[in-house]
C-alpha positions as CSV (number, residue, x, y, z in Angstrom):
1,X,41.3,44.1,9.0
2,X,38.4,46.6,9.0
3,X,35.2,45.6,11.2
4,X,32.3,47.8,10.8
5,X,30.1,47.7,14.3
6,X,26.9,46.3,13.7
7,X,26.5,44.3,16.9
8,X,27.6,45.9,20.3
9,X,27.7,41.8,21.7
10,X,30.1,41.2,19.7
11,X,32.5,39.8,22.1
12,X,35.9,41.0,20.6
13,X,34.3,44.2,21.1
14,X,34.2,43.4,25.4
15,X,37.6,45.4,26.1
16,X,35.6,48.3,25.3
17,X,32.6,47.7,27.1
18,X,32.7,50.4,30.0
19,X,36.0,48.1,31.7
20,X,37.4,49.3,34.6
21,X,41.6,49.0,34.7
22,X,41.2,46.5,36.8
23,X,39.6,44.4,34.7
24,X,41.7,44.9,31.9
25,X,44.9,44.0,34.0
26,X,43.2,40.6,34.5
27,X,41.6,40.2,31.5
28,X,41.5,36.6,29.8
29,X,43.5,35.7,26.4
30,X,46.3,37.7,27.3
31,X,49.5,37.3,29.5
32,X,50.0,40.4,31.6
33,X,46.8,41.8,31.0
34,X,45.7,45.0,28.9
35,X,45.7,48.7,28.8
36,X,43.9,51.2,27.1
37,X,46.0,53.5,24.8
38,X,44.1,56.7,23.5
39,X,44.7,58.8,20.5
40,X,46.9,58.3,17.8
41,X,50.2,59.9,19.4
42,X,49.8,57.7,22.7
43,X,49.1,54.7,19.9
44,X,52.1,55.3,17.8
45,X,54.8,56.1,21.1
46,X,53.2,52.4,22.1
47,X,54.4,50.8,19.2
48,X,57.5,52.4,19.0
49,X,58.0,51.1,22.7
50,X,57.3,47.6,21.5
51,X,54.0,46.6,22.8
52,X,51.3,45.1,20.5
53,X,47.5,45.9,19.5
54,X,45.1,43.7,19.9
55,X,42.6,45.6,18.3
56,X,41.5,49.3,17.7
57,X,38.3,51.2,17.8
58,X,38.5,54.1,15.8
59,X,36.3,57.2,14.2
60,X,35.7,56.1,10.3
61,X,37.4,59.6,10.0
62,X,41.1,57.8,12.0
63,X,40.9,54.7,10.1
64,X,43.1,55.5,7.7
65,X,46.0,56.9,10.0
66,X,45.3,53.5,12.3
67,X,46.1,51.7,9.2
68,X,49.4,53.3,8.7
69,X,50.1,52.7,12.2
70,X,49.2,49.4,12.3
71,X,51.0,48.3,9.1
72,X,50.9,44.0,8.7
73,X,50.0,43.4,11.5
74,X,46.4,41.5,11.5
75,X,44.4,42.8,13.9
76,X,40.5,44.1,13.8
77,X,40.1,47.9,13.6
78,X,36.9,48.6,14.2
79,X,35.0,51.5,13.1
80,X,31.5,53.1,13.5
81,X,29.7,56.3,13.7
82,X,30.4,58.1,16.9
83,X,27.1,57.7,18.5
84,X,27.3,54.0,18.9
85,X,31.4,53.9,20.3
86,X,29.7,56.1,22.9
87,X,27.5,53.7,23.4
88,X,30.0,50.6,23.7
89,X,32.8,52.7,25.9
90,X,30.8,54.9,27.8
91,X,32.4,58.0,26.8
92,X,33.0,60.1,23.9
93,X,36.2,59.0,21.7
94,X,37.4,63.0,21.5
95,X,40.9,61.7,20.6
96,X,39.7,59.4,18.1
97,X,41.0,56.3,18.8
98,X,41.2,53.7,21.3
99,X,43.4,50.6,21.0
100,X,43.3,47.8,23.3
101,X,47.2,46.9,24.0
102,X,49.1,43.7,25.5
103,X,50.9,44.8,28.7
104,X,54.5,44.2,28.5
105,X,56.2,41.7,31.1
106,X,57.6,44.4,33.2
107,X,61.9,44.1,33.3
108,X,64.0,43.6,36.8
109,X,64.9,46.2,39.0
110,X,68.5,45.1,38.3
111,X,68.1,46.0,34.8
112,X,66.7,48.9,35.0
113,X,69.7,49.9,37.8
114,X,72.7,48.5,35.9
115,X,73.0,51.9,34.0
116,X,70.9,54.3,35.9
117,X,72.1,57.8,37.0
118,X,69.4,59.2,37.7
119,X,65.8,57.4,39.2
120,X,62.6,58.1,40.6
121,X,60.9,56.1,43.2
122,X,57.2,56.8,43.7
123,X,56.2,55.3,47.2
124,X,52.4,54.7,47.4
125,X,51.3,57.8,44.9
126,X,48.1,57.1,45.1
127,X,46.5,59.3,41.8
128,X,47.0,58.1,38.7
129,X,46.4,61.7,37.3
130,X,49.9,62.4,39.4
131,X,51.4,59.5,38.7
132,X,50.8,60.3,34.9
133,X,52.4,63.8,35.2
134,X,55.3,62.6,37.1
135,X,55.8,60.3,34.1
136,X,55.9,63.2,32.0
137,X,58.0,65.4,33.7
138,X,60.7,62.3,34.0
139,X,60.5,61.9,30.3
140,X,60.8,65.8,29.6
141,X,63.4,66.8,32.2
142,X,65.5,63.4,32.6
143,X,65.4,60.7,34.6
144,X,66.3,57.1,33.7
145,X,63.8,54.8,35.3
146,X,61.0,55.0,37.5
147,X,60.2,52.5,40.6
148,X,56.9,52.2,41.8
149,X,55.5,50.5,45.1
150,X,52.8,47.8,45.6
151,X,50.7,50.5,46.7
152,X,51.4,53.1,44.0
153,X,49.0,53.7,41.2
154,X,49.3,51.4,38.3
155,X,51.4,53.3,35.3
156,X,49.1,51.4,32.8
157,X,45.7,53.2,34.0
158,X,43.9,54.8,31.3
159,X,44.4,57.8,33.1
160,X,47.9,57.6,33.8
161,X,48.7,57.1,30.4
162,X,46.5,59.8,29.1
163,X,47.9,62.3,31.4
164,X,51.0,61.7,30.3
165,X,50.6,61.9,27.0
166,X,51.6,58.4,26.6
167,X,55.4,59.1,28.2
168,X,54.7,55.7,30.4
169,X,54.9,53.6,27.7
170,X,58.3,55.0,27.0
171,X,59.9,55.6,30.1
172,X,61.3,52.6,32.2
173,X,59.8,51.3,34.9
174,X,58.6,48.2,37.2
175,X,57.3,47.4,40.5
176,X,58.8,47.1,43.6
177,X,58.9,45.1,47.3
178,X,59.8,46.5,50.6
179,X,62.6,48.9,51.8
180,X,64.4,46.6,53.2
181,X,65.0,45.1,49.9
182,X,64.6,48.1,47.7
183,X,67.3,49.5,50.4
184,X,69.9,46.6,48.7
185,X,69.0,47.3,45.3
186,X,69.9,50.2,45.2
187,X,73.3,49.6,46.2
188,X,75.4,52.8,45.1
189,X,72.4,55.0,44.5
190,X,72.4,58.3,47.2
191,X,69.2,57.9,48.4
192,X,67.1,61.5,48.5
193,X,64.2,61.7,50.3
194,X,62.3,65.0,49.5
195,X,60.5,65.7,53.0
196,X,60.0,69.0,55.0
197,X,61.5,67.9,58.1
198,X,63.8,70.2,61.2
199,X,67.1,67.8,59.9
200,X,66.3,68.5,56.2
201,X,68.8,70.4,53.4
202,X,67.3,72.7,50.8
203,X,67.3,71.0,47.1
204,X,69.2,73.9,46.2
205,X,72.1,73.0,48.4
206,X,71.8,69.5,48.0
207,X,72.2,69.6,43.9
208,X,75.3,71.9,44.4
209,X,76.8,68.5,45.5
210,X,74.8,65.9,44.5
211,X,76.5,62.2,43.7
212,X,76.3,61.0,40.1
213,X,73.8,58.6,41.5
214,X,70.7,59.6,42.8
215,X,67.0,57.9,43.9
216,X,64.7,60.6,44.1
217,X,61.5,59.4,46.2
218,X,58.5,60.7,46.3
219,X,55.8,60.4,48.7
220,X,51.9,59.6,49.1
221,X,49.9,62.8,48.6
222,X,48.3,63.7,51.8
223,X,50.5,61.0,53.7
224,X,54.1,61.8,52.8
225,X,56.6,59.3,52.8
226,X,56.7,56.1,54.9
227,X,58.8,55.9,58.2
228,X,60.5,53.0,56.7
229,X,61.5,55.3,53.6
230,X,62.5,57.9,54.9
231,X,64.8,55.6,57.2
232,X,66.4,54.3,54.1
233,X,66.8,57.9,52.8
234,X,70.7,58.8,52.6
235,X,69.6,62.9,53.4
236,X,66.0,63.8,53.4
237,X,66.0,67.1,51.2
238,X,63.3,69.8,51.1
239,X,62.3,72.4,48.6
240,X,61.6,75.3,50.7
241,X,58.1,77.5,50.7
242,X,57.0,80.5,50.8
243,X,53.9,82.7,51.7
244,X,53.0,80.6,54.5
245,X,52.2,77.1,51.8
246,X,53.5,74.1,53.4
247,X,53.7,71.7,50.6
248,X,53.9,71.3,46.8
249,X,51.5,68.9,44.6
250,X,54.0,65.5,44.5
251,X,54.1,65.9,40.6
252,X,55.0,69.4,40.4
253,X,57.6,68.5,43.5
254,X,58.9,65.8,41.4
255,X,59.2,68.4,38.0
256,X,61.4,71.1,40.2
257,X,63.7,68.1,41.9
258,X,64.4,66.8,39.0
259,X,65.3,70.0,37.0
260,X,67.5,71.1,40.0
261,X,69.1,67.7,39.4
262,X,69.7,67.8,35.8
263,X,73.5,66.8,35.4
């Protein structure tokens, strides 16, 4: 169903209205909340990953592609000229659509475990730009699932999602409690901290060998990894520098693990 703007009050049009994630998590009428999804590629890879529209503000020139996208399902597209969606969201629609999308109910930890190899845990990764690009990298280089903390970045950010070019909505993943339960549920996973620490083995020599199982846990930026995580860590595993650096960004730390650990 088309819906030419006319009236910025209009309040099917509030998911738009300059919303912070926040809000959208919480918002009314829906059961886990809402994300933003922008762009037609990070719209499409969320309904091929199962999650439903609610509506969609596009460009009059994007309407026709939302359409296809959108198929029988009955939900308002609304369109305008450019000038007054920058008016409603705030910012200009570059990508030239933005759909408001049901959150899925996120799935167990056991799950997403029962046939795992390979996993990422991101302990309290505070950017969603990072988080984002960790997401991508886990989709482009292999892993199977991704755990995130309480006090991690939300996957579902606008800018998460945008960063990674919409891989979160296709890569596994849900939220997760303490070590000392996280530490149980990962029963049969070799637990690899990556940490530069004195009793620390290089990634290099630490792939050579590495179990068919592996949790691969990253740590805050700034911050590092907890005391508690890197108690529960199985062998704490640095990638060595050079020229006098002392750390990698966590994303690109997380890209070179996980290609050293490709199978």
């Amino acid at each position: 169903m088309i819906v030419e703007i006319t009236d910025l009050a209009d309040p099917r049009l509030a998911d738009y209205a300059h919303l912070t994630d926040v809000a959208l998590k919480k918002s009314r009428g829906s059961e886990h909340g809402l994300y933003l999804a922008e762009s037609l590629l990070v719209f499409e890879r969320a309904l091929r990953s199962g999650h439903e529209p609610r509506s969609v503000l596009a460009l009059d020139a994007s309407v026709d592609e939302v359409l296809a996208l959108v198929g029988e399902r009955d939900i308002p597209i609304f369109t305008g000229p450019g000038e007054l969606l920058e008016e409603l969201t705030g910012y200009v629609l570059h990508r030239g659509i933005i759909a408001s999308m049901h959150r899925p109910a996120l799935p167990s930890v056991s799950d997403l475990l029962a046939t795992a190899r390979r996993v990422v845990v991101l302990e309290n990764v505070a950017d969603p730009t990072n988080v984002g690009a960790i997401f991508r990298s886990v989709a482009a280089i292999g892993a199977d699932a991704v755990l995130v903390t309480e006090r991690c970045s939300d996957p579902f950010y606008r800018r998460a999602i945008r960063v990674s070019m919409g891989t979160v909505l296709q890569v596994p993943w849900t939220r997760v409690g303490d070590w000392a339960s996280l530490r149980t549920q990962l029963d049969g996973f070799h637990i690899a901290a990556l940490a530069l620490r004195d009793d620390s083995v290089s990634l290099r020599e630490f792939a050579a060998t590495a179990p068919s199982r592996v949790a691969l846990v990253l740590g805050a930026e700034g911050e590092g990894l907890t005391p508690e995580a890197l108690e529960a860590a199985d062998t704490i595993v640095r990638i060595p520098m050079a020229h006098g650096i002392d750390s990698l960004n966590v994303a690109a730390t997380a890209a070179v693990a996980m290609y050293a650990l490709v199978p």
